[in-house]
C-alpha positions in Angstrom: 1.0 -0.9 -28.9 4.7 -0.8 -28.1 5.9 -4.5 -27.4 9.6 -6.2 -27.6 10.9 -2.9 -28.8 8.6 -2.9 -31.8 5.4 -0.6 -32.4 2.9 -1.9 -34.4 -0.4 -0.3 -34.1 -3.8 -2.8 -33.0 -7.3 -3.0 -33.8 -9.1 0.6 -32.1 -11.7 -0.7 -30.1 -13.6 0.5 -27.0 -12.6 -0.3 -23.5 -15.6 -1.7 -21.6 -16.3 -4.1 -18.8 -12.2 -5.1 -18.8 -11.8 -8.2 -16.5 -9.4 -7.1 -14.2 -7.2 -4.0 -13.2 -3.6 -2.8 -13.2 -2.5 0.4 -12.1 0.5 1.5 -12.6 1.9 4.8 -11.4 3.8 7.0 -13.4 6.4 9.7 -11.0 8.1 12.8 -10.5 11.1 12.1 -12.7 13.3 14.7 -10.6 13.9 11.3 -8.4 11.4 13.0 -5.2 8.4 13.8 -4.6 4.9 12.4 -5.1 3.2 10.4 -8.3 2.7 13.0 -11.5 0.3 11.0 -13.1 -1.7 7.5 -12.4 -2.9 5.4 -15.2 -5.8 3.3 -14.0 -7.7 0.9 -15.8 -10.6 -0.4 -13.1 -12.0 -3.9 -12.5 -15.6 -3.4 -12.8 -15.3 0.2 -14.7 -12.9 0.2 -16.7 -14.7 3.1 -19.4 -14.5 5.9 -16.7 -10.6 6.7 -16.9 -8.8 9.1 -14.9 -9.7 13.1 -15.2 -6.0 14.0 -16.1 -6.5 11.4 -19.4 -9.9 12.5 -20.3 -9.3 15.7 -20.3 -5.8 15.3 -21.8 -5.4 17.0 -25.5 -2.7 16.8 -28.5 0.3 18.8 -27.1 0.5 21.6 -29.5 4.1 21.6 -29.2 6.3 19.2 -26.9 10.2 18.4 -26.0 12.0 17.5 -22.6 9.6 20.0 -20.4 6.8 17.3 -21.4 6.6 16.1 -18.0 5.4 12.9 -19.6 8.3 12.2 -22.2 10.8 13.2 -19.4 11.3 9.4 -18.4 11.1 8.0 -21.7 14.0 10.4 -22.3 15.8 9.8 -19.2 15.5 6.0 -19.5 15.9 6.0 -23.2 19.3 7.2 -23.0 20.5 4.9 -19.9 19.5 2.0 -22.2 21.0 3.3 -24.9 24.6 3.5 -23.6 23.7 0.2 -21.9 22.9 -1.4 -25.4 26.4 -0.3 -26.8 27.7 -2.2 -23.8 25.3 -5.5 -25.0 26.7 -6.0 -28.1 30.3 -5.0 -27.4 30.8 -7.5 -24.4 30.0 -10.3 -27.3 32.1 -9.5 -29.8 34.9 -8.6 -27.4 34.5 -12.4 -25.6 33.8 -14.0 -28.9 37.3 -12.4 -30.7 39.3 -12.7 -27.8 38.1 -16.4 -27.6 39.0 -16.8 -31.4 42.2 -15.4 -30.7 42.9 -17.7 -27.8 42.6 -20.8 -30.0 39.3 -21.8 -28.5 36.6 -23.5 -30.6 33.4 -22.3 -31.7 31.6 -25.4 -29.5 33.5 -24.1 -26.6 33.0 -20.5 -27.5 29.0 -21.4 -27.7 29.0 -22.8 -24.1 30.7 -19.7 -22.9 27.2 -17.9 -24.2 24.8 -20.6 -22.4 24.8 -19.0 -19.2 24.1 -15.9 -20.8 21.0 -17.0 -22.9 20.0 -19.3 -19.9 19.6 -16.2 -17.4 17.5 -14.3 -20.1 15.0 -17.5 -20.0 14.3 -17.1 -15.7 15.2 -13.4 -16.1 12.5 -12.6 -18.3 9.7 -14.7 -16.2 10.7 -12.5 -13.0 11.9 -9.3 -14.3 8.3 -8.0 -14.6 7.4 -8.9 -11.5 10.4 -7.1 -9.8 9.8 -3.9 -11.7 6.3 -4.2 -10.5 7.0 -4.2 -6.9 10.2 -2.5 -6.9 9.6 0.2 -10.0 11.7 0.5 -13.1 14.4 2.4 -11.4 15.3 -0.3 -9.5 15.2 -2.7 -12.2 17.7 -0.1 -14.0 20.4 0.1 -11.6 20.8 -3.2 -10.4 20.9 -4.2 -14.4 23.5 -1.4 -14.6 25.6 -2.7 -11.6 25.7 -6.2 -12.9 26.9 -5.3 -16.3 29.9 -3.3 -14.7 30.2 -6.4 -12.6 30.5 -8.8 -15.4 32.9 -6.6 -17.4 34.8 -6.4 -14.2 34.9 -10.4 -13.6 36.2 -10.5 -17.7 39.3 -8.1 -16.6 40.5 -11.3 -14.4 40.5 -13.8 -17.5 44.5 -15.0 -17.7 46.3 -16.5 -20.8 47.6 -18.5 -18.4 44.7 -20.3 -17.8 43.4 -23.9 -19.2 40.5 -24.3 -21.4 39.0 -25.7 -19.2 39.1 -23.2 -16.6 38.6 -20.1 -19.1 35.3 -21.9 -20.1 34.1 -22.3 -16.9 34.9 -18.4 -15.5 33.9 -16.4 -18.5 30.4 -18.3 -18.6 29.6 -17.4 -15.4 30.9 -14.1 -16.1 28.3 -14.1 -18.8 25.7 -14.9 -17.1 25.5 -11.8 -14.9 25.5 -9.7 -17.9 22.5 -11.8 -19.2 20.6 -11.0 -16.2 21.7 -7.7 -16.3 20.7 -6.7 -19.7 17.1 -8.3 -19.1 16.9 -6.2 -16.1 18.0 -3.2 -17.8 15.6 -4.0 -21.4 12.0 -4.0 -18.9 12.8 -0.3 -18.2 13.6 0.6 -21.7 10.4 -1.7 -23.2 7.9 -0.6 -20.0 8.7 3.0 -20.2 7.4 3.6 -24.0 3.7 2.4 -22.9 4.0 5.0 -19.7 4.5 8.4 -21.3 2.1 7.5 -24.2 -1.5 8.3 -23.7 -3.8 5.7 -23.8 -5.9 5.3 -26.8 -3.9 8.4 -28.9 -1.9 7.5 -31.2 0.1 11.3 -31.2 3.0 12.8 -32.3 4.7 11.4 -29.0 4.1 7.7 -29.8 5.4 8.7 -33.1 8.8 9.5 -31.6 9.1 6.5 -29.3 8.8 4.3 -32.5 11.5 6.0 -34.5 13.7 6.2 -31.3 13.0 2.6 -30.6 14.1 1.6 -33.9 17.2 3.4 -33.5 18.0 2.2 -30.2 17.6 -1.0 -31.5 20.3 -0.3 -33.6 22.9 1.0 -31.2 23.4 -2.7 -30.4 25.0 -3.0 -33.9 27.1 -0.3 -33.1 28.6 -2.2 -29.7 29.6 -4.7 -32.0 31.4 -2.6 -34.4 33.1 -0.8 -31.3 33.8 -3.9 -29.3 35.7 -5.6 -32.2 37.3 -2.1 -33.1 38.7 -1.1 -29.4 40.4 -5.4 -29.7 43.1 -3.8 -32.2 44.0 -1.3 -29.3 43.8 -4.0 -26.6 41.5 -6.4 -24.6 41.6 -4.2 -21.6 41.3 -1.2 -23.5 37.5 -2.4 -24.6 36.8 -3.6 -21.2 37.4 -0.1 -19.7 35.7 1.5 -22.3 32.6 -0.1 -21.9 32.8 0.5 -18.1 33.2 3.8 -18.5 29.7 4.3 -21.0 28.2 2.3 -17.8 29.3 4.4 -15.5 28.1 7.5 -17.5 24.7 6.2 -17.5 24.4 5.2 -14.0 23.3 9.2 -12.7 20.4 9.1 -15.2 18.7 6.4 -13.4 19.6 7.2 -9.9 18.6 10.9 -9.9 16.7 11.3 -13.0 14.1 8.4 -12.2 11.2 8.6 -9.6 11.4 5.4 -7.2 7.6 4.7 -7.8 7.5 4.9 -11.8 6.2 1.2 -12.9 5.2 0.1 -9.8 1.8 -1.4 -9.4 -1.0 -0.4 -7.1 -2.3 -4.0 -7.4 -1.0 -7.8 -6.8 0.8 -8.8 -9.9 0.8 -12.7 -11.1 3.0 -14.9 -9.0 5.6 -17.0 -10.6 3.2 -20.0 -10.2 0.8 -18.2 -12.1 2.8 -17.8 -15.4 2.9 -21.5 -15.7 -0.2 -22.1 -16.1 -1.0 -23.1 -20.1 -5.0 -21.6 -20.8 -4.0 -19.4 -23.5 -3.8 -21.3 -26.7 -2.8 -18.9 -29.4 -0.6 -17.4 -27.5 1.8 -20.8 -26.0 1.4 -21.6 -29.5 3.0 -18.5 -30.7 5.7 -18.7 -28.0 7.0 -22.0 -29.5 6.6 -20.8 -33.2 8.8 -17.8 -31.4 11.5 -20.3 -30.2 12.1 -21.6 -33.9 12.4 -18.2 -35.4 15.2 -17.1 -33.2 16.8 -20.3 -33.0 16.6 -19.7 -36.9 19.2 -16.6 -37.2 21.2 -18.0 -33.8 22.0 -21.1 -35.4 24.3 -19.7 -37.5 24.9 -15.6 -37.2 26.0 -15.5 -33.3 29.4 -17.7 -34.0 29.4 -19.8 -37.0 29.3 -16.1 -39.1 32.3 -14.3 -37.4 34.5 -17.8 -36.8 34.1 -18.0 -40.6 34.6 -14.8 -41.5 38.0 -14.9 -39.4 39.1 -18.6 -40.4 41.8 -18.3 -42.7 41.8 -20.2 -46.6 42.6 -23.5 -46.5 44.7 -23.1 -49.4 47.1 -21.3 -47.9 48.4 -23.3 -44.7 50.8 -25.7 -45.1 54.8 -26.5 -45.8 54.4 -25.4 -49.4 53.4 -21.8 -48.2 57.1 -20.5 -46.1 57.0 -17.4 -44.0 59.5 -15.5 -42.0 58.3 -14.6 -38.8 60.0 -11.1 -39.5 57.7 -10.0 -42.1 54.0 -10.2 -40.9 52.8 -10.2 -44.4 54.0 -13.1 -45.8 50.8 -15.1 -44.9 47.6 -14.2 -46.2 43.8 -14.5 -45.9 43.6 -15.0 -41.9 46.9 -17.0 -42.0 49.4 -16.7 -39.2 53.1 -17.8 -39.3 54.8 -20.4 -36.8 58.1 -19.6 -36.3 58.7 -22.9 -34.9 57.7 -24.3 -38.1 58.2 -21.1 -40.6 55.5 -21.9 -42.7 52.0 -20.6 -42.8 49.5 -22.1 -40.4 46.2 -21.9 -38.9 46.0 -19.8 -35.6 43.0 -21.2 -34.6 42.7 -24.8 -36.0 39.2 -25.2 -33.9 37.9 -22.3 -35.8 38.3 -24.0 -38.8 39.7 -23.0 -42.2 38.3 -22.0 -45.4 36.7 -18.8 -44.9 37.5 -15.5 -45.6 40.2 -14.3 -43.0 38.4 -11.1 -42.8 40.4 -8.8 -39.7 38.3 -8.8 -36.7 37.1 -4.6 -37.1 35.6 -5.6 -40.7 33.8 -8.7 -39.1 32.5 -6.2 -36.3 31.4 -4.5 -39.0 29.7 -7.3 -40.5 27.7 -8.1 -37.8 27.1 -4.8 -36.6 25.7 -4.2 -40.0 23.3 -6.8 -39.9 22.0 -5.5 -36.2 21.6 -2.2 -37.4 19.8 -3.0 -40.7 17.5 -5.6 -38.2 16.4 -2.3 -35.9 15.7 -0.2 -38.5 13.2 -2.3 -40.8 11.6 -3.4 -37.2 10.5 0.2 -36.6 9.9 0.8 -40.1 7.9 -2.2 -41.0 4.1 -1.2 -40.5 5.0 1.7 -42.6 6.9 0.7 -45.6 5.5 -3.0 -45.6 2.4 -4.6 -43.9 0.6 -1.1 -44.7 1.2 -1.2 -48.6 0.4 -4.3 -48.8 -2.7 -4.5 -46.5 -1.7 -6.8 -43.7 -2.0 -4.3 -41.0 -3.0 -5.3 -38.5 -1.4 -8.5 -38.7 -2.7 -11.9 -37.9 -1.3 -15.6 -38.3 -2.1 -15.6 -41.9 0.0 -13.2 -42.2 3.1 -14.2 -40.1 3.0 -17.7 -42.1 3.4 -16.0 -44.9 6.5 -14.1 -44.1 7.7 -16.8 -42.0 8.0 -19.2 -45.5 9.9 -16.4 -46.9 12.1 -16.0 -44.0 13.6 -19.8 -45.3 14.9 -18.8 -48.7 17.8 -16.7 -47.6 19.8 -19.2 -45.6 18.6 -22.5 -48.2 20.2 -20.3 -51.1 22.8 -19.9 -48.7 23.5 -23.6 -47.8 23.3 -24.3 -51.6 25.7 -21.5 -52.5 28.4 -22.3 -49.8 27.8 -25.8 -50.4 27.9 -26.4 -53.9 29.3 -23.2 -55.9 32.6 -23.0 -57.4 32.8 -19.4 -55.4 33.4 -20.8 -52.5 35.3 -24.4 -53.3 37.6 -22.6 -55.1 38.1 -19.6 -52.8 36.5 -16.7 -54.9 37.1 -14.0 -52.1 35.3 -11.5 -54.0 32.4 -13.4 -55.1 32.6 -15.1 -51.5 31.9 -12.0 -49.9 29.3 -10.8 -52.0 27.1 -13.9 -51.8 27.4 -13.3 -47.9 26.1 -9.8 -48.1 23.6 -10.5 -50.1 22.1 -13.1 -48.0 23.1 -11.2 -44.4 21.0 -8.2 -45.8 18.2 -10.0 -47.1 17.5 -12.3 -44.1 17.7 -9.6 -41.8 14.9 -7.5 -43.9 12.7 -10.8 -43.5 13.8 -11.9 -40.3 12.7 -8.3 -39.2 9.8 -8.5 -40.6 8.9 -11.7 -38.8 10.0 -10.1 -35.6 7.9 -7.3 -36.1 4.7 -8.9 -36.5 5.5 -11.2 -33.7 5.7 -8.6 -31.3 2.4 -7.2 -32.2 0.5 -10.9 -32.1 1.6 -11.5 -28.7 0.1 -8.5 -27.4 -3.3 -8.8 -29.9 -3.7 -12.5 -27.9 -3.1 -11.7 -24.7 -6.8 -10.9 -24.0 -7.6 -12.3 -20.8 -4.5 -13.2 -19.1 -3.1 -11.1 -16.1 0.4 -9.0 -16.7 2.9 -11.2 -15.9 1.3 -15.1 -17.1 0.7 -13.3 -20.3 4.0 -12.8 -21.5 6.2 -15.3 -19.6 5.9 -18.0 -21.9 6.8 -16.3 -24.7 10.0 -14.1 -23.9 11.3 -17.2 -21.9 10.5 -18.8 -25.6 12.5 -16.1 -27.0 15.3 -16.7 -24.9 15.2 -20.7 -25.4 15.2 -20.3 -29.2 18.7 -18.2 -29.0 19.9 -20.6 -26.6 19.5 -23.8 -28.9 20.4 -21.9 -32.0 23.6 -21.0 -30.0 24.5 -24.7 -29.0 23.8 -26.5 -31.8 25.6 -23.9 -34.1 28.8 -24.5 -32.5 28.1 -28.0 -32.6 27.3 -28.1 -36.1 30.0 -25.7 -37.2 32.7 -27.8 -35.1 32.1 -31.6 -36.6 29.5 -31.2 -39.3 32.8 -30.7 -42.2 35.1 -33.0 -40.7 38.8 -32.2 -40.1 40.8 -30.3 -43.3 44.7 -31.8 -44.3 46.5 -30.0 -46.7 49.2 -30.7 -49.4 51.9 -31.4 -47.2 50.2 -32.8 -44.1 49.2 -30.3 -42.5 45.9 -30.8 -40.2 44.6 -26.9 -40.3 41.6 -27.8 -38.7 37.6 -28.6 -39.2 36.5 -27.5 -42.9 34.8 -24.2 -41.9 33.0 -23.9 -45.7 30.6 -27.2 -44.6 30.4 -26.0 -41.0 28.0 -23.0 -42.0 26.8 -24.3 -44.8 25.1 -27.0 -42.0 24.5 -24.0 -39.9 22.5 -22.9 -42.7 20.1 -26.0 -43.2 19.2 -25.8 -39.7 18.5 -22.5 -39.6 16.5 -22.9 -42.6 14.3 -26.1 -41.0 14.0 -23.8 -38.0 12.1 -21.0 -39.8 10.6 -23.8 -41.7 9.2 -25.3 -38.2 8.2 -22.0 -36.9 5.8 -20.8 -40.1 4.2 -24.6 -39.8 3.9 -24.2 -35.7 2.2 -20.5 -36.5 -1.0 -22.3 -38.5 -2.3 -24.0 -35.5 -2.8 -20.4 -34.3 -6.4 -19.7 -34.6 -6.6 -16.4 -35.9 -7.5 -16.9 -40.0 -10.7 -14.4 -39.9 -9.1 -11.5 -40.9 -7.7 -13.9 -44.5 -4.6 -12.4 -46.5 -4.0 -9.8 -48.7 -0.9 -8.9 -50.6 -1.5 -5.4 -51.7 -4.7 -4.0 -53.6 -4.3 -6.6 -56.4 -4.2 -9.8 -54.6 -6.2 -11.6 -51.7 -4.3 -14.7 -50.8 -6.9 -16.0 -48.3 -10.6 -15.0 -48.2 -11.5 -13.3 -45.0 -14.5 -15.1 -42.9 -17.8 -13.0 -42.8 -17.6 -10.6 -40.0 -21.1 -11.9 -38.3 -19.2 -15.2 -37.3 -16.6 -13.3 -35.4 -18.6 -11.6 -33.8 -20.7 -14.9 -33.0 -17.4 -16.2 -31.1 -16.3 -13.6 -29.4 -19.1 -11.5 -28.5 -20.6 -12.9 -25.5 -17.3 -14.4 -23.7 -14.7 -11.4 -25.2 -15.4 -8.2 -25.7 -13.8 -5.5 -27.7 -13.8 -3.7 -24.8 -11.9 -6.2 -22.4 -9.7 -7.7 -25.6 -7.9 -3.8 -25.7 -8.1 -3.2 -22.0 -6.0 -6.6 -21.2 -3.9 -6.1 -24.7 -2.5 -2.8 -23.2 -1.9 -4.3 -19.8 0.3 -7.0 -21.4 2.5 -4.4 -23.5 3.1 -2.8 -19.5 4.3 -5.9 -18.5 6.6 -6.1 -20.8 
């Protein structure tokens, strides 16, 4: 099942007496003419399937004349040029900010808007491409996001704080809604074009594209930090222009009809209604886990890497404003005051003073390494060890690992002599180390999430099904991103130097708090995951080792038979990746 841009493959069961019915319509993707293909799944029938599926084989051989990977392709690459776009217009905001002297609390509320739209974004989005079809949903995602890069051309140094704050969050928000908008046609479009049931050489290629596609967001950061050094206007137009590129693809490329459905979808009343336990549990347990990586990657991470050493600021360390290298390691030079000083004293000081391509590159690094385990992990992890297909047992267990990274982090940062005494080498390589290995776990986590949500949403229609738990997703990043620049403004207190000089908030304890609570978040989400009752399948950890006994098979089939069967547990399972 393709779900939150991760394929994970679930239980193969039969697909009989399914409780309700969702048709969705698949088009002509030359942008006219009438429906190509209909996928039906019926209310009181659901086992007889349409002719064209039945009868549908294993292409022998397949490329862009497949009439059914046509819009997978066509959307595929609209989204991917949109997805550059994504991550650039962060890094470009948050660097610019940096440069403008503005804090990382201030810089955080410039995001709210941004993570807030996602949250009411998410619960209507599937309902709009429902009535309205995913072409729809494309452009008008498309137009927003030129529209928000747009408003950020009008941003004047000129301005107060105050006023900067207030304009580039709302700014931001439009390109929250917009890149919600544009992510239902890029995660809808992979369950379309794959048959139902087959598990072929086509579903094969949507995972390894999704993967990568996943991965062109780390690439928008690289290239939004990359085109700063040129100038801010210079990234803003660029990222217009891959925009505007993309825009013909879904105008002419994309039938009007494909996504729509035949039947009433969910009304937004219907989402809030709380009767499926596992899953609002798992939407909560969701929340923590991204609030886990938010509280300290989206802007503690790059404010640290570019805060300059605190050992360097000050009257004792003279510059000439001439010569741009007489201050080191992030410094800057005052030439009212020709000594070296902080540039951004609400940044902080004592980090590494990395430039701001190198901390694109950092973060781009860790978005790229995050896409590629996620479509990668059923293969190279929960297969070998025998946890496919997943179940909470299994989450829980990867979810306790998903704290040790950023504790060792907080310990290192906190107590080691590498960082107190400004070890740039060894500074950088603990950060690597624990960048790379929470994003392998973190992936992981994300991976199996995505398939859960779709294994429990068994009887709930399209929409109510998944509402609660993207809107989750969305909460978690926007409380990671709050309290992170809270904690990383006041949590290490303000920094003097020999001499007097105040060059800011100590940076060093900022993330190191950033740390802890990103550590009691995964903590609070592996906890929240074993109230999920899901246990039968126990835990295995390859052929040597069963961590938790699995229940005998007859008392499964004791619960479930009568009320759920396999039959109606798939048929609803697939409707919720659709909605998606």
């Amino acid at each position: 099942t393709v779900h939150d841009n991760i394929i994970m493959e679930p239980p193969t069961i039969n697909d009989e007496n399914a409780s309700s019915a969702v048709e969705l319509e698949l088009g002509n993707t030359s942008g006219g003419g009438s429906a190509s293909t209909s996928l039906n799944v019926d209310q009181n029938n659901s086992s007889t399937k349409p002719e064209s599926l039945e009868e549908e084989e294993e292409p022998k051989g397949w490329g862009f004349s497949d009439p059914r990977l046509r819009p997978f392709v066509i959307i595929s690459i609209t989204y991917l040029l949109f997805t550059v776009t994504d991550g650039a217009i962060r890094m470009i905001v948050l660097l610019h900010a940096y440069n403008k002297s503005f804090s990382a609390l201030q810089v955080a509320f410039m995001f709210t808007l941004y993570e807030l739209a996602g949250v009411f974004t998410n619960l209507a989005a599937g309902m709009m491409g429902a009535r309205w079809g995913i072409r729809f949903t494309l452009i008008v995602g498309l137009c927003l996001q030129i529209f928000s890069y747009g408003l950020l051309f009008g941003w004047k140094d000129d301005w107060s704080q105050r006023t900067a704050i207030i304009y580039v969050t709302i700014a931001q928000m439009f390109a929250g809604i917009a890149k919600d908008l544009t992510k239902l046609g890029g995660k809808t479009v992979t369950k379309l074009v794959t048959p139902e049931g087959k598990h072929t050489r086509l579903f094969q290629l949507v995972s390894l594209l999704t993967g990568w596609k996943n991965s062109l967001k780390g690439v928008g950061y690289f290239l939004g930090s990359a085109l700063l050094e040129v100038s801010y206007e210079a990234a803003l137009g660029f990222m217009i222009g891959l925009i505007v590129i993309a825009m013909p693809f879904a105008i002419f490329g994309l039938d009007k009809n494909l996504g729509t459905a035949k039947k009433k979808n969910s009304s937004l009343k219907e989402i809030f209604v709380l009767d499926n336990f596992n899953l609002n549990v798992l939407s909560l347990a969701r929340l923590f886990l991204f609030a886990s990586r938010d509280f300290w990657f989206e802007v503690p991470l790059p404010f640290y890497l570019r805060s300059p050493n605190c050992l360097a600021l000050g009257p004792f360390f003279p510059c000439s404003p001439q010569d741009v290298d007489t201050c080191t390691s992030g410094a800057v030079c005052d030439p009212t005051l020709d000594y070296c000083t902080n540039g951004n004293e609400g940044g902080g000081c004592g980090g590494t003073g990395l430039g701001k391509v190198v901390v694109g590159a950092f973060l781009g690094g860790y978005i790229i390494l995050y896409g590629q385990v996620q479509s990668w992990t059923p293969q190279l992890v929960t297969n070998p060890l025998q946890q496919t297909p997943p179940n909470k047992m299994t989450e829980v267990f990867w979810g306790m690992f998903n704290c040790f990274p950023t504790l060792v982090g907080a310990i290192v940062i906190y107590t080691s002599s590498t960082f107190v005494d400004y070890d740039m080498g060894g500074m950088i390589t603990w950060l690597v180390v624990i960048i790379v290995t929470f994003a392998i776990i973190f992936a992981i986590n994300s991976s199996i999430h995505s398939f859960l949500v779709v294994k429990y949403a068994k009887s709930d229609t399209v929409a109510k099904s998944v509402g609660f738990y993207y809107m989750s997703n969305a909460v978690g990043r926007l409380v990671g991103t709050l309290g992170s620049g809270f904690l990383y403004t006041y949590a290490g207190g303000q920094v003097e130097t020999l001499g007097g000089y105040a060059a800011g908030n100590d940076a060093r304890l900022g993330l190191a708090a950033c740390f802890v609570a990103g550590t009691i978040s995964s903590l609070l989400a592996a906890v929240i995951t074993i109230w999920i009752k899901d246990e039968d399948a126990g835990l295995k950890c390859g052929n040597c080792c069963t961590l938790v006994e699995p229940k005998v098979a007859d008392a499964i089939e004791g619960e479930e038979g009568a009320d759920a069967s396999p039959q109606e547990t798939t048929g609803n399972t697939e409707r919720s990746a659709l909605s998606a």
